[in-house]
C-alpha positions in Angstrom: 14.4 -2.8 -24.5 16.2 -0.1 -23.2 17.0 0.4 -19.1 14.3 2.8 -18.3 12.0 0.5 -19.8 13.2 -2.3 -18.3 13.2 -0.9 -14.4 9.7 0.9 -14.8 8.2 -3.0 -16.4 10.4 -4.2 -13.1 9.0 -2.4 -10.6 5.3 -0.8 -11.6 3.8 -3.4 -10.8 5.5 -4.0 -7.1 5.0 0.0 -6.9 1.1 -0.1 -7.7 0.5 -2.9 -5.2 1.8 -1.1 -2.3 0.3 2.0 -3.3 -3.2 0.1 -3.6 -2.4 -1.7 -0.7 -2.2 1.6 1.5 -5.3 2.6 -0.5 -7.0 -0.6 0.9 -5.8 0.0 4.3 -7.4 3.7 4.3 -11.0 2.0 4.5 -9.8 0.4 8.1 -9.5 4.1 9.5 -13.5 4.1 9.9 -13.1 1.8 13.0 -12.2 5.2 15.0 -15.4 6.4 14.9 -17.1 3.7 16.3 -16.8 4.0 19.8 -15.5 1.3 21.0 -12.7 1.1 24.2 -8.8 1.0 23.5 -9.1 -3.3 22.9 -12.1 -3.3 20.8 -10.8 -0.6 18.5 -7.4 -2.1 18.4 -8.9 -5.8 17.5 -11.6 -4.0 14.9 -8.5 -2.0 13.3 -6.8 -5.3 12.8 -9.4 -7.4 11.4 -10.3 -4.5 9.1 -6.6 -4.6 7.8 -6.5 -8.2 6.7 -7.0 -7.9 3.3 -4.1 -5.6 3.1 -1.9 -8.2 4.7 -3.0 -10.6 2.3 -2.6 -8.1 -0.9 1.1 -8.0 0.9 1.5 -11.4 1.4 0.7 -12.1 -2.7 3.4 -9.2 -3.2 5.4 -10.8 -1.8 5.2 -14.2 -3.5 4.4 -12.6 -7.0 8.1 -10.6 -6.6 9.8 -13.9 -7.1 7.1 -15.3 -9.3 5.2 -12.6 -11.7 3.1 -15.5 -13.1 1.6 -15.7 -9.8 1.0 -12.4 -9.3 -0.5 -12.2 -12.3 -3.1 -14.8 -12.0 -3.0 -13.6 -8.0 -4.3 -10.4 -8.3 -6.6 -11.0 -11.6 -8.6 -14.0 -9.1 -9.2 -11.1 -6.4 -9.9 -8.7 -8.6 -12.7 -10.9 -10.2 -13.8 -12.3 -6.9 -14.4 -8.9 -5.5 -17.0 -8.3 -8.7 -18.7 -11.3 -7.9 -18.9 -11.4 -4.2 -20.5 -8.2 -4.5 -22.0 -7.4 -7.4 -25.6 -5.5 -7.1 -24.4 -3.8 -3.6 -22.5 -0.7 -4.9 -22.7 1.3 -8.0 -20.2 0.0 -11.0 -17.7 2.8 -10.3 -16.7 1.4 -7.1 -16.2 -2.2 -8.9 -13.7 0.0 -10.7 -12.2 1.7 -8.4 -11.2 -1.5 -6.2 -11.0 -4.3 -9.0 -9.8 -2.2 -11.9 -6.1 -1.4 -10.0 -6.1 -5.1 -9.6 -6.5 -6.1 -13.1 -3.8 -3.3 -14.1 -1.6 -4.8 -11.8 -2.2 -8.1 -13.1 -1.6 -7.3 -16.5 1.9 -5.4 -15.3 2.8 -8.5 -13.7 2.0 -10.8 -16.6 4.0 -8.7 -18.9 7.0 -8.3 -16.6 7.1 -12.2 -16.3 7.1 -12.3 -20.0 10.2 -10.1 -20.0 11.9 -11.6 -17.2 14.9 -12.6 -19.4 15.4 -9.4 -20.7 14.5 -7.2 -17.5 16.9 -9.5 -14.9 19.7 -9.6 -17.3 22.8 -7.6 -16.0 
C-alpha cells in the first residue's frame, strides 16, 4: 500500500465524521426561529447539539480504537432506522444513517490496516 493510500484510509474516516458531525449540528440552527428569550434559546441550542457531542465524543474514542468506531457508528446508524422508521420518507434514513454506515466501514477497514498505515 502506497502513502497516499495509506493517509486517505488514515484519515477519511476521522474527516467524514466531523464533516457529518457539522452536518448534524446544522439541524440545531432551527431553535432561532422559535421565539424564545436569550436563556431559552441558548438552553434549546444546546440540547439540540447533543448528538453532535456524542458523534464527537465516539470520534474521539474510535481515533485510538477503529474497531470501536466501527461497531460505534454502525449501532447509531442502525438505531436511527429503527427508532424512527415509518416517520420520514426512506431518503432521509439515507441521508442521516447511510454517512454513518460509510464511516463505519472506513473505520473497520482502517483498523484492519493499522499495521501497515501506522508504520513509519
Amino acid at each position: 500500500m502506497n502513502k497516499t493510500m495509506q493517509r486517505m484510509l488514515f484519515w477519511s474516516p476521522r474527516a467524514l465524521t466531523i464533516i457529518f458531525a457539522v452536518f448534524i449540528s446544522i439541524f440545531a440552527l432551527d431553535v432561532f426561529n422559535e421565539g424564545y428569550d436569550f436563556w431559552k434559546t441558548l438552553l434549546a441550542l444546546a440540547i439540540h447539539l447533543i448528538p453532535t457531542l456524542v458523534i464527537l465524543l465516539f470520534l474521539v474514542v474510535a481515533w485510538r480504537w477503529e474497531w470501536i468506531g466501527g461497531i460505534v457508528f454502525l449501532i447509531l446508524a442502525v438505531s436511527y432506522v429503527v427508532m424512527v422508521w415509518g416517520r420520514f420518507p426512506v431518503s432521509v434514513y439515507f441521508v442521516i444513517s447511510g454517512p454513518m454506515v460509510i464511516i463505519s466501514m472506513l473505520f473497520f477497514v482502517n483498523w484492519k490496516y493499522r499495521s501497515e498505515i501506522r508504520t513509519k
